[in-house]
Backbone bond lengths (Angstrom), bond angles and torsions (degrees), N, CA, C in turn:
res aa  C-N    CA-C-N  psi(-1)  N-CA   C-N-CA  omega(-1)  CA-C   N-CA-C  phi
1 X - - - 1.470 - - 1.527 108.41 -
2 X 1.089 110.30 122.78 2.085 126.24 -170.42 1.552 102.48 -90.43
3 X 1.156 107.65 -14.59 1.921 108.09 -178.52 1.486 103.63 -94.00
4 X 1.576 119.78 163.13 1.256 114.71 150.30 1.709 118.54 -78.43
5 X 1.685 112.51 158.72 1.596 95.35 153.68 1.388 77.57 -103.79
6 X 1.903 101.99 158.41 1.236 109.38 -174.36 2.293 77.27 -124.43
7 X 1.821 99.39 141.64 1.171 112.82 -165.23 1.984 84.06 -117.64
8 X 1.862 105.21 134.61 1.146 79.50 176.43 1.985 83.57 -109.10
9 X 1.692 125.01 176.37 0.966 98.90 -174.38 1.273 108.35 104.95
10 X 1.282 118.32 -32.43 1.313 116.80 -133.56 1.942 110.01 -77.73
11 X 1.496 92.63 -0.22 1.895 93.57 175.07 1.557 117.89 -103.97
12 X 1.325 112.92 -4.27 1.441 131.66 177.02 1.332 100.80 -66.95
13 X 1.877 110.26 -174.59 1.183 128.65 -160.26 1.603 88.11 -75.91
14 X 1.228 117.38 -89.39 1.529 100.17 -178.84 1.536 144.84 -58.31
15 X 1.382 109.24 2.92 1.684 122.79 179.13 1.227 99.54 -77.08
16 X 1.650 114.91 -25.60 2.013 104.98 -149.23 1.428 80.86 -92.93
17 X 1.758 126.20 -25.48 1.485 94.89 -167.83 1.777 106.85 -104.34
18 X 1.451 107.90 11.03 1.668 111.02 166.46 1.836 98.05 -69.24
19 X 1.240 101.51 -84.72 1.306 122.85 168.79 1.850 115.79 0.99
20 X 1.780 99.43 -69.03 1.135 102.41 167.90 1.755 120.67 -39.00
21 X 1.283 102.38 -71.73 1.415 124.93 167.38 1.624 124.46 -24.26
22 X 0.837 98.03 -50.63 1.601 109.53 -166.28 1.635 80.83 -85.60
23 X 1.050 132.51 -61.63 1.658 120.44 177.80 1.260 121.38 -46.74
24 X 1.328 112.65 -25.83 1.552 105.48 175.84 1.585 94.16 -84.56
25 X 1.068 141.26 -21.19 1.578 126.27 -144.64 1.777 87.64 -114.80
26 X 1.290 119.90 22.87 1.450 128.52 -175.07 1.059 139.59 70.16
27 X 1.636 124.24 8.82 1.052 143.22 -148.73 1.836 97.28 -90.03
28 X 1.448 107.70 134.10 1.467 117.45 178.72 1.713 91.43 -93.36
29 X 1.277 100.22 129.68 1.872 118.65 -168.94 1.532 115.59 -103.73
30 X 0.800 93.09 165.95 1.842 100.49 174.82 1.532 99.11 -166.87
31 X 1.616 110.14 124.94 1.374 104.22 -177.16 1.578 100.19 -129.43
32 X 1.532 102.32 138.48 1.935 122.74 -174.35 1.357 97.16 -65.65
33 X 1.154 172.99 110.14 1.714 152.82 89.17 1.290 130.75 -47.71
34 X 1.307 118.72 140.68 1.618 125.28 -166.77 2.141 100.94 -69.01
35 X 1.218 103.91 -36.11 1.517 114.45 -167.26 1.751 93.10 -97.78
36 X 1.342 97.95 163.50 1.566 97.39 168.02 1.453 122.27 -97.60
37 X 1.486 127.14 148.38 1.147 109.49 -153.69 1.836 82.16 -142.37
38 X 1.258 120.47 131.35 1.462 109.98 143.68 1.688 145.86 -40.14
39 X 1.182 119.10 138.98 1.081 122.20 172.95 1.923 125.22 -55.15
40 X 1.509 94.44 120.45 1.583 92.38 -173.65 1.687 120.41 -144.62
41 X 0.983 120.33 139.10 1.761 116.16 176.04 1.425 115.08 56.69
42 X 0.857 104.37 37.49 1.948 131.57 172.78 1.522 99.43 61.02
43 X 1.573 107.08 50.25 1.752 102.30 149.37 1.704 103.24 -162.35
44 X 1.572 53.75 148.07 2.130 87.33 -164.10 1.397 102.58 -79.60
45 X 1.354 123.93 117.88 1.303 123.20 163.63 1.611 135.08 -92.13
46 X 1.159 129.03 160.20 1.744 116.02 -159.94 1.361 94.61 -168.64
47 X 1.678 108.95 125.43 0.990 141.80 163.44 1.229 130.65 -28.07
48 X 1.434 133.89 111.81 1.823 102.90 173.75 1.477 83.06 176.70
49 X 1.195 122.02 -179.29 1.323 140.36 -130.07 1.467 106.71 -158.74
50 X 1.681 140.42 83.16 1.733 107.40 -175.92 1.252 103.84 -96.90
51 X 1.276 131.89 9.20 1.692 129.73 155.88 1.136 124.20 -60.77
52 X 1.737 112.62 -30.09 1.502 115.41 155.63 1.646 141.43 -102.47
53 X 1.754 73.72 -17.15 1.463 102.49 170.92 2.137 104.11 95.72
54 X 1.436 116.40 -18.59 1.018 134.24 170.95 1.500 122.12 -29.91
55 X 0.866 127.99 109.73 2.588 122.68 -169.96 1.756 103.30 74.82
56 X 1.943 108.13 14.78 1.842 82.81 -171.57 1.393 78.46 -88.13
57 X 1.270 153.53 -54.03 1.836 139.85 -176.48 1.450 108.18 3.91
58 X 1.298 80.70 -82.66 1.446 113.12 -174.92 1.210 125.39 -55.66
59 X 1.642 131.03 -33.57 1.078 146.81 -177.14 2.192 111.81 -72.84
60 X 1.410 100.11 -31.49 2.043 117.01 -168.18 1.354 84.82 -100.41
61 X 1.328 130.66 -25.03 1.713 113.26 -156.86 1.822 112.61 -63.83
62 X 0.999 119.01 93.90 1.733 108.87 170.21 2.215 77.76 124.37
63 X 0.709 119.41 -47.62 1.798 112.23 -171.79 1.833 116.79 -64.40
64 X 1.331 117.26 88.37 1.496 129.43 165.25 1.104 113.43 -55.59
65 X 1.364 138.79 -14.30 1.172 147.65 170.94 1.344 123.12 -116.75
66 X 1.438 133.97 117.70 1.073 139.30 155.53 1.519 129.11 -127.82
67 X 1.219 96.89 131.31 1.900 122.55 174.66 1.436 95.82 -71.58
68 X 0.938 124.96 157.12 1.269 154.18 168.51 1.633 141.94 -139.41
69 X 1.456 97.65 59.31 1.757 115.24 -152.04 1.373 109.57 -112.65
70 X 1.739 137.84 14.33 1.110 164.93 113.68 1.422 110.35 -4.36
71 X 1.247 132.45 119.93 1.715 109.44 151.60 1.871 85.68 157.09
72 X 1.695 75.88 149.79 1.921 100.74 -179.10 1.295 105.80 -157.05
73 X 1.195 105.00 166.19 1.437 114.07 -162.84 1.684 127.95 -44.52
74 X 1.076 80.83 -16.68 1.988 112.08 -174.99 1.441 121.64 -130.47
75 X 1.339 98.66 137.18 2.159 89.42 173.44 1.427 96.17 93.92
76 X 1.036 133.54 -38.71 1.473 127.75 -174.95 1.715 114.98 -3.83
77 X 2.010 90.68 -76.46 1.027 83.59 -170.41 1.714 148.71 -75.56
78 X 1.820 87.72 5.29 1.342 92.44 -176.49 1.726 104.67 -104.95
79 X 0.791 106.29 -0.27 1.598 112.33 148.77 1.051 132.52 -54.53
80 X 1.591 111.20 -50.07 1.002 124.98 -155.61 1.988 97.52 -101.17
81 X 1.035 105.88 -13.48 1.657 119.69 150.54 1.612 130.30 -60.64
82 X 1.202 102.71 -63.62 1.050 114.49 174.33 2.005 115.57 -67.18
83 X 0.809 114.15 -11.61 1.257 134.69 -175.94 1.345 113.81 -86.14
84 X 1.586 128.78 -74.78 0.836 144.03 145.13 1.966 121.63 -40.79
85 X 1.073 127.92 -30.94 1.621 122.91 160.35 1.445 105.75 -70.81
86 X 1.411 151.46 -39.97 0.778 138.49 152.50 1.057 135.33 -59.15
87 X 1.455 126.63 -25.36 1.653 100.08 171.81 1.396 102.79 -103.84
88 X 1.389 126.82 15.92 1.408 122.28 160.64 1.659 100.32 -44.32
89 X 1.290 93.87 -68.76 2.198 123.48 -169.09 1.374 79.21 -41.79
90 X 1.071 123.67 -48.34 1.947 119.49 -148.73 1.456 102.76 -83.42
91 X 1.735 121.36 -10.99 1.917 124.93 -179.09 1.199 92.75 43.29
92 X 1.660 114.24 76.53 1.531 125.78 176.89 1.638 77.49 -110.21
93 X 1.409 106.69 142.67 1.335 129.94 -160.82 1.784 115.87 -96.35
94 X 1.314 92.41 -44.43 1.792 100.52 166.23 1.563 114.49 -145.22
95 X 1.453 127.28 133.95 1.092 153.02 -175.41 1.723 104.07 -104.21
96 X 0.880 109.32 106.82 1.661 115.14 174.65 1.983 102.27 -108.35
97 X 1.268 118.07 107.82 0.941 124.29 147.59 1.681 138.59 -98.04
98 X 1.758 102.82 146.12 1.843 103.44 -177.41 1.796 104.93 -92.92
99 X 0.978 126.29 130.94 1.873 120.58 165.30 1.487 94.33 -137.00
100 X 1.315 119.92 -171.95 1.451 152.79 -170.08 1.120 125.50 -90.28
101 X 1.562 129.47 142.27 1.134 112.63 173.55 1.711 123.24 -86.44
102 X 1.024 129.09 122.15 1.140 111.94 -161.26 1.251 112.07 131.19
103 X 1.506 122.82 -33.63 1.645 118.54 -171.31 0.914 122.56 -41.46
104 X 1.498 114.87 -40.01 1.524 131.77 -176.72 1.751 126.72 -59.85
105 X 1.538 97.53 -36.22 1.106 125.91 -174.85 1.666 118.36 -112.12
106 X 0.886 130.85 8.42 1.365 120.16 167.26 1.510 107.38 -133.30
107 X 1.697 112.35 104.02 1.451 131.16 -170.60 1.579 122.37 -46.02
108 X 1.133 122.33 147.17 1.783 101.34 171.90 1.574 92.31 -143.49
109 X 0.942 118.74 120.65 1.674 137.50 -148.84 1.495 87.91 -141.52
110 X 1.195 132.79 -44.87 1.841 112.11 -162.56 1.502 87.52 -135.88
111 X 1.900 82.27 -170.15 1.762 94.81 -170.39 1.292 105.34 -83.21
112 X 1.562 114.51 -25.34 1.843 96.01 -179.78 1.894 111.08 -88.83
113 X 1.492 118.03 13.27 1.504 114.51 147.81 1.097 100.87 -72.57
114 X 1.402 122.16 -51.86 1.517 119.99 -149.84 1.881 116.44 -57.37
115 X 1.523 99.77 -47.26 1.490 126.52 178.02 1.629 106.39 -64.94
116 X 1.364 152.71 -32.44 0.764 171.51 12.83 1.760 124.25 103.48
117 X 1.285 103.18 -94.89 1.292 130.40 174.44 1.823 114.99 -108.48
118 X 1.158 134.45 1.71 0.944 119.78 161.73 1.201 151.73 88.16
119 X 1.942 66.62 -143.44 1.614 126.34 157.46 1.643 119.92 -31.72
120 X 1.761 110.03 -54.01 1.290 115.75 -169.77 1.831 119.89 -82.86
121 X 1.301 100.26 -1.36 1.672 120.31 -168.94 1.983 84.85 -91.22
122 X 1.756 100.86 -57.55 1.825 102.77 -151.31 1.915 92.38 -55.54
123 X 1.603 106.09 -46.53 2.120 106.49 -173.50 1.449 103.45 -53.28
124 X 1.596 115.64 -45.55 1.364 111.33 -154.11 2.035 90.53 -56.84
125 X 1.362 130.07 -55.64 1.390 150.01 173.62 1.143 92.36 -30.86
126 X 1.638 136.62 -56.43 1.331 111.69 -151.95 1.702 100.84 -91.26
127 X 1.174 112.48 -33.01 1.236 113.29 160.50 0.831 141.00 -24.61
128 X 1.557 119.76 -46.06 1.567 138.83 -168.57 2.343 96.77 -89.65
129 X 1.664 93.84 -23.14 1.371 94.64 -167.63 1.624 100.77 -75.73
130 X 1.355 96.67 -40.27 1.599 99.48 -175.87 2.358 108.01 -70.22
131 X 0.687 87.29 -25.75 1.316 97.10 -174.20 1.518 110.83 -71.67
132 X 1.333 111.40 -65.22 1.785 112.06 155.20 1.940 121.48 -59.75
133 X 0.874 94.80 14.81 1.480 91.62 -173.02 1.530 116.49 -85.13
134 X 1.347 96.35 -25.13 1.814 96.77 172.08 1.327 107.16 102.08
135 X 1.388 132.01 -20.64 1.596 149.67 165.95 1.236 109.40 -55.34
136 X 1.293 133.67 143.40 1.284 164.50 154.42 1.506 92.71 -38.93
137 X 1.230 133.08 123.08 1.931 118.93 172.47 1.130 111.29 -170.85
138 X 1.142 104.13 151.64 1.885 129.18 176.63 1.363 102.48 -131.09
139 X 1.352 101.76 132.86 1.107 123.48 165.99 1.863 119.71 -121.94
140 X 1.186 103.71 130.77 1.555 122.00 -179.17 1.771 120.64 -94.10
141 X 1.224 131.79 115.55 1.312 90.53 176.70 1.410 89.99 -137.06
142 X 1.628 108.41 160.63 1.546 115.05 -145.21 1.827 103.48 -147.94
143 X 1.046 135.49 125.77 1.232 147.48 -159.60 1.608 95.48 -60.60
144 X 1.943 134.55 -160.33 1.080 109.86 -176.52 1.406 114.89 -106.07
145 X 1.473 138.27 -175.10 0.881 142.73 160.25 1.703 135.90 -44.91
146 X 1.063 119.66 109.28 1.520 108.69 168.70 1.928 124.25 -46.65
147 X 1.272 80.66 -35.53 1.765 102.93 177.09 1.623 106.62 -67.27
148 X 0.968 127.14 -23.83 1.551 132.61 -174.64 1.752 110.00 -96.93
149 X 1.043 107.26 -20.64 1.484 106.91 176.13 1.881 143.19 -81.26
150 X 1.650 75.23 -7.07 1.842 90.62 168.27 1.206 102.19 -102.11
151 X 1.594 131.12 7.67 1.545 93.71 174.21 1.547 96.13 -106.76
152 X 1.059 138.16 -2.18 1.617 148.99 177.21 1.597 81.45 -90.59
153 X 0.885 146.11 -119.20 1.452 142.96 -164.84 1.915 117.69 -11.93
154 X 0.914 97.98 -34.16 2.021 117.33 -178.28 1.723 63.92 -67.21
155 X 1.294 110.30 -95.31 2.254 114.28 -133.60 1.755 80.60 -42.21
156 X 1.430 105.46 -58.84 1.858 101.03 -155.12 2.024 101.00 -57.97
157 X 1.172 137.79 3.44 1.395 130.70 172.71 1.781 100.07 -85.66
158 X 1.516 109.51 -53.96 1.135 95.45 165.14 1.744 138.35 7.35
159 X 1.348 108.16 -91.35 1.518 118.02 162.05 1.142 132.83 -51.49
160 X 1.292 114.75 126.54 1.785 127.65 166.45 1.789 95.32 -17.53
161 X 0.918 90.76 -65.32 1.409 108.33 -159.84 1.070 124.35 -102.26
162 X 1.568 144.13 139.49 1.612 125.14 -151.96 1.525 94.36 -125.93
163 X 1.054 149.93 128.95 1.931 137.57 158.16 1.071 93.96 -94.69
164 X 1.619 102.65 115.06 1.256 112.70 159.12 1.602 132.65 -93.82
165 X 1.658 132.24 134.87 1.292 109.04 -176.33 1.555 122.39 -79.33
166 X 1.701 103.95 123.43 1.524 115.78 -167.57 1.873 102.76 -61.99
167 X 1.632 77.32 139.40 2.014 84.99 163.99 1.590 97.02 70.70
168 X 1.403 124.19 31.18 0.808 133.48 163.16 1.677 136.35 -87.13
169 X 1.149 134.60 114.77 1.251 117.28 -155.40 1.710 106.19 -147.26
170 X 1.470 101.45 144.50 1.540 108.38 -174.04 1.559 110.29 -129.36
171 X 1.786 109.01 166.18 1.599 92.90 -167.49 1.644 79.35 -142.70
172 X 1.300 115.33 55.60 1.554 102.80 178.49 1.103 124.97 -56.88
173 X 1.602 120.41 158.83 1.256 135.73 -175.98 1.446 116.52 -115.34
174 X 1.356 144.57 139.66 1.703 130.31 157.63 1.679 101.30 -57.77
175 X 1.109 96.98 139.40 1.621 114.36 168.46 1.891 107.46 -59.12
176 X 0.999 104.70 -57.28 1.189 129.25 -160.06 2.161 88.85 -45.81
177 X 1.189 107.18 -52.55 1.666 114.98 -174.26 1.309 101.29 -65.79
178 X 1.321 115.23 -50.46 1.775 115.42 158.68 1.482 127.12 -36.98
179 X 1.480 113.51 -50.64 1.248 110.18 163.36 1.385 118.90 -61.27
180 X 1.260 130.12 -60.48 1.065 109.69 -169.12 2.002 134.19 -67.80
181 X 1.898 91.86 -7.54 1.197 86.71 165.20 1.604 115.66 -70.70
182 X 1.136 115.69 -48.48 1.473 118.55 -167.94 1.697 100.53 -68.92
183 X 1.347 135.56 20.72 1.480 124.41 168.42 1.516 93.01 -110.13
184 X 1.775 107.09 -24.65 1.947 89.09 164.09 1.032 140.51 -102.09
185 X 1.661 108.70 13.88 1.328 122.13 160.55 1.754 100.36 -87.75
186 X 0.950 108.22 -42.46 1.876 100.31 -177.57 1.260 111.04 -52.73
187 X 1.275 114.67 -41.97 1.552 100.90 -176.89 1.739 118.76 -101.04
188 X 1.824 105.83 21.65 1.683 105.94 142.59 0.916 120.20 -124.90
189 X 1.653 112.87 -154.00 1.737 98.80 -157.42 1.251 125.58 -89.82
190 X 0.992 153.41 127.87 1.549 145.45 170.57 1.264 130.36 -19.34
191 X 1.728 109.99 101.68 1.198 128.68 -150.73 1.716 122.63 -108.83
192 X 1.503 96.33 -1.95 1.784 106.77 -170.24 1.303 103.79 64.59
193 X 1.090 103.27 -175.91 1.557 119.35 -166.16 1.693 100.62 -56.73
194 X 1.634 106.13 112.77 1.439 111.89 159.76 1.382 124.79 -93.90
195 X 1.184 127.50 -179.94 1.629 134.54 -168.94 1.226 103.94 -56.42
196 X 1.386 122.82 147.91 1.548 132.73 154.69 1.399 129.66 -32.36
197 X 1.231 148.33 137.68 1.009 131.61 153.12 1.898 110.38 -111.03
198 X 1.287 99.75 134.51 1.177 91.31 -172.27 1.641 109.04 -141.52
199 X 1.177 148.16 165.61 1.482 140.37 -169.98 1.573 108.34 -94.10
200 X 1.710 96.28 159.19 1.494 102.16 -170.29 1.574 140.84 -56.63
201 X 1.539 93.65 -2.25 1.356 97.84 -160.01 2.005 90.86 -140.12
202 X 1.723 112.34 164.68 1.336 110.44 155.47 1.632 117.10 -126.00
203 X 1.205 112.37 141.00 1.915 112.07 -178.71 1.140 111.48 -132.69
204 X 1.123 112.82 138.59 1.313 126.26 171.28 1.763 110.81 -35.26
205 X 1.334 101.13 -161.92 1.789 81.90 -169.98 1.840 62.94 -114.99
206 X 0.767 154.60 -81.18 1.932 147.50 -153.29 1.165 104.15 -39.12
207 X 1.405 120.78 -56.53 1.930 99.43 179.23 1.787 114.54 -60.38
208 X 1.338 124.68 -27.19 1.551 111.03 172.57 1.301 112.83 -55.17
209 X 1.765 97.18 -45.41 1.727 96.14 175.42 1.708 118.62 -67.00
210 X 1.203 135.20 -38.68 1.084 135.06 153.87 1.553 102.15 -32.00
211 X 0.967 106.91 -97.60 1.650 125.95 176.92 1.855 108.03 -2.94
212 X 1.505 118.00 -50.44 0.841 132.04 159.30 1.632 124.56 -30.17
213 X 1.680 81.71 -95.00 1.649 111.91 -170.24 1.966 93.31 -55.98
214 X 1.215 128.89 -3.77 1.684 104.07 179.71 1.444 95.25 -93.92
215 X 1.735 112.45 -21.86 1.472 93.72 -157.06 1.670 101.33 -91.10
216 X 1.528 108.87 -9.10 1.395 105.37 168.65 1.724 118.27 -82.41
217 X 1.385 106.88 -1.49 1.590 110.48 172.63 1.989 99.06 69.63
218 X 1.731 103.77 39.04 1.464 101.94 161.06 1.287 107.43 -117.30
219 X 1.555 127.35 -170.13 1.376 144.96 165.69 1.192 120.77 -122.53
220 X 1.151 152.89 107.11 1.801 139.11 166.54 1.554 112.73 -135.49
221 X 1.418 100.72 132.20 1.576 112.10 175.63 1.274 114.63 -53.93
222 X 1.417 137.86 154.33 1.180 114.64 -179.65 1.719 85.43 -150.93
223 X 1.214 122.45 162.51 1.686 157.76 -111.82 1.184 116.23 -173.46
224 X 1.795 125.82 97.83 1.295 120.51 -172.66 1.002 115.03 -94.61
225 X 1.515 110.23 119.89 1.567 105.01 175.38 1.411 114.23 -119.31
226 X 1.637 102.62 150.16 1.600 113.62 -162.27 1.905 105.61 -84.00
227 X 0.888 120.83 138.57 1.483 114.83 -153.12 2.087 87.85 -122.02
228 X 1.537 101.34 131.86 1.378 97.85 -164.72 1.536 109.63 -99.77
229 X 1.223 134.52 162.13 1.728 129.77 -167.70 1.146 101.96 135.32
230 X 1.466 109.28 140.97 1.524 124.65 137.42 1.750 114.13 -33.87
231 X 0.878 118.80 -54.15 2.002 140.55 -156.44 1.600 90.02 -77.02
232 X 1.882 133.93 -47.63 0.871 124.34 -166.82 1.747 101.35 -96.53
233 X 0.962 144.80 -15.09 1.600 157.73 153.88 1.754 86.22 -44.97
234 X 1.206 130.34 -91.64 1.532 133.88 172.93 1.157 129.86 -5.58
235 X 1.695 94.25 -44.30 1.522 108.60 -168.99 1.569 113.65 -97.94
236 X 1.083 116.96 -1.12 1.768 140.83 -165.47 1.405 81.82 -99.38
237 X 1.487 123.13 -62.56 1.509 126.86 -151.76 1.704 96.77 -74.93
238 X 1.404 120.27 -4.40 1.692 111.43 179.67 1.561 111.36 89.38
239 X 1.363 118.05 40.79 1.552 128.99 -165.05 1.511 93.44 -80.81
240 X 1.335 99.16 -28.40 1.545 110.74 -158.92 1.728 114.31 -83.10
241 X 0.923 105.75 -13.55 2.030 126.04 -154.36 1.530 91.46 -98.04
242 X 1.134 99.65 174.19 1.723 119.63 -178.59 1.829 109.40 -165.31
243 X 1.049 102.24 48.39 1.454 110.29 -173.24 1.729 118.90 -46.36
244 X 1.274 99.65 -45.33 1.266 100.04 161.94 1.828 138.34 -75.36
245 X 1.549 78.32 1.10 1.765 91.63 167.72 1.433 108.93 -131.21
246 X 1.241 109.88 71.82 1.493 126.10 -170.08 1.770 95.84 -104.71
247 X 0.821 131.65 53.96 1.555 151.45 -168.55 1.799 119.73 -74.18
248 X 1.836 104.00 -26.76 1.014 123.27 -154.50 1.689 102.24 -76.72
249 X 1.353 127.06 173.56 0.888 106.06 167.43 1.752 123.08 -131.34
250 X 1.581 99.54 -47.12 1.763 99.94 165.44 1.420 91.09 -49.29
251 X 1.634 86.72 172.79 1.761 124.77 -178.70 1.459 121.51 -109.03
252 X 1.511 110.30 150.88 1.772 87.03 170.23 1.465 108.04 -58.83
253 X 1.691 130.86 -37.53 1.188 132.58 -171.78 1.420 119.40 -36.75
254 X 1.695 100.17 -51.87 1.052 121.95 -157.03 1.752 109.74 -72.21
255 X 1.498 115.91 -29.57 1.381 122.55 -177.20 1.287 91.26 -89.17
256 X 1.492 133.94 -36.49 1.441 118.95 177.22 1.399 109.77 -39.00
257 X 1.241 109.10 -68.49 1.706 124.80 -170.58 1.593 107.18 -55.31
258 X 1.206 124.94 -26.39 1.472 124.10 172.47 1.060 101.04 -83.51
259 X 1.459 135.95 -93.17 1.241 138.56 -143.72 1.601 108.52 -86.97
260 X 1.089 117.94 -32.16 1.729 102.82 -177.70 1.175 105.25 -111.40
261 X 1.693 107.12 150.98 1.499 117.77 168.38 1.739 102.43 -176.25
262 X 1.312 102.59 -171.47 1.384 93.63 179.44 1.687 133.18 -62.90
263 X 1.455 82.43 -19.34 1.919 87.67 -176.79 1.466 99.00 -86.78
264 X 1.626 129.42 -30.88 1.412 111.20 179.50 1.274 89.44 -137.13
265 X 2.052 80.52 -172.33 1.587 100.56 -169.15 1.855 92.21 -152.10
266 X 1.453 86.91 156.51 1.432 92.60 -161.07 1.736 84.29 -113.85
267 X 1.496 109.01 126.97 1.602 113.62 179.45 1.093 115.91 -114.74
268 X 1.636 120.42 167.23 1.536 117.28 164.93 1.554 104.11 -168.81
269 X 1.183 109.83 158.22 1.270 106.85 170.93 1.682 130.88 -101.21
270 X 1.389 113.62 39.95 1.199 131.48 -158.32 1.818 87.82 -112.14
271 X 1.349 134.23 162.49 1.099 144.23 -156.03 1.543 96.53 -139.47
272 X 1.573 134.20 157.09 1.228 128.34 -157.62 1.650 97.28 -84.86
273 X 0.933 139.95 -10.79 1.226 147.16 161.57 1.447 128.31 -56.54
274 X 1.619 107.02 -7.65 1.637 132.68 -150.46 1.596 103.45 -86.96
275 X 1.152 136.76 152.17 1.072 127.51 151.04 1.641 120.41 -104.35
């Protein structure tokens, strides 16, 4: 392949292990970062900004391929604007975007969805941006990270006491299986919205935290609290789950026993809302 794919994202929890991927599978890279970074391990990195839209010209120009692994609770969609208007100009050929499962389905109508849940309002936005955009595109969307759940669990161990939100339920996935789906959708053709990927199992939101606090060798009482919203009503009813796309295959167990314990901790800056 004579083009770059250019990955934006590409130093985050799921960029570092697309990135990886696509390097093993031969892929000549180009990765978006807000800071400037030297060139390393056969990918070229480039400056630019899609919150302002500032180096994206420059960043799509010559790249037929783009990842789309960028995104926070906010801004989505003008990211995902600015992103997409430029590599229109640039006749970038396929747009592969990551969102949530659930965007579609869990409402955000007020400020305590918004504060809350988000996350699933800003993907559903970029979604709709990438979708009207006129680009060739696939979109993936994938329940949350296992990797994202010890650092929300770390602040919430903190306290004597934990409130947990009741009727709460998660269907995490390893990133890592995430990545590698979206390196085999990148390299076919643009398919629109494909199947869910979602992890093997579903838990309450207290046994992850359990799950947690044993493998860190702590104890904390914990306190159910009923969490009010349209967005959290959604999320009670399983807006969030994909049971029938339980595809995934590690366990939370299983990353417990790898990555967390008392000597470490597995971090991220992704929020449980994250995809």
């Amino acid at each position: 392949m004579s083009s770059p794919i250019l990955v934006t994202g590409g130093t985050g929890t799921l960029g570092r292990l697309v990135v990886s991927r696509l390097l093993e599978a031969g892929g000549k890279l180009r990765v978006l970062s807000r800071r400037g970074r030297g060139d390393a391990d056969g990918v070229e990195f480039v400056t630019g900004d899609l919150s302002t839209g500032e180096g994206i010209e420059a960043a799509v120009t010559g790249a037929e391929i783009i990842v789309h692994c960028a995104g926070t609770s906010k801004g989505d969609e003008d990211k995902a604007r600015h992103l997409t208007r430029a590599a229109s100009r640039a006749g970038t050929r396929h747009l592969v975007f990551i969102s949530v499962v659930g965007a579609d389905r869990v409402p955000i109508v007020s400020a305590i969805d918004r504060a809350m849940f988000g996350y699933f309002g800003a993907k559903l936005a970029a979604e709709r941006v990438v979708t009207d955009s006129g680009l060739p595109w696939t979109t993936l969307r994938a329940t949350q990270f296992y990797e994202s759940l010890p650092t929300v669990a770390r602040q919430m161990a903190k306290m004597p006491v934990i409130p947990v939100p009741s009727g709460v339920r998660f269907q995490p996935v390893d990133a890592g299986e995430v990545a590698t789906r979206l390196v085999e959708l990148t390299f076919g053709k643009p398919a629109g919205l494909v199947p869910d990927v979602a992890g093997p199992r579903i838990y309450e939101m207290a046994d992850l935290l359990r799950g947690y606090l044993q493998a860190r060798g702590k104890h904390r009482a914990m306190v159910p609290v009923r969490f009010p919203g349209a967005a959290a009503r959604a999320i009670r009813a399983g807006a969030n789950l994909a049971p029938d796309r339980a595809v995934g295959h590690r366990t939370w167990e299983e990353f417990l026993a790898e990555q967390v314990g008392p000597a470490k901790d597995s971090s991220s800056s992704h929020s449980l809302g994250s995809a």
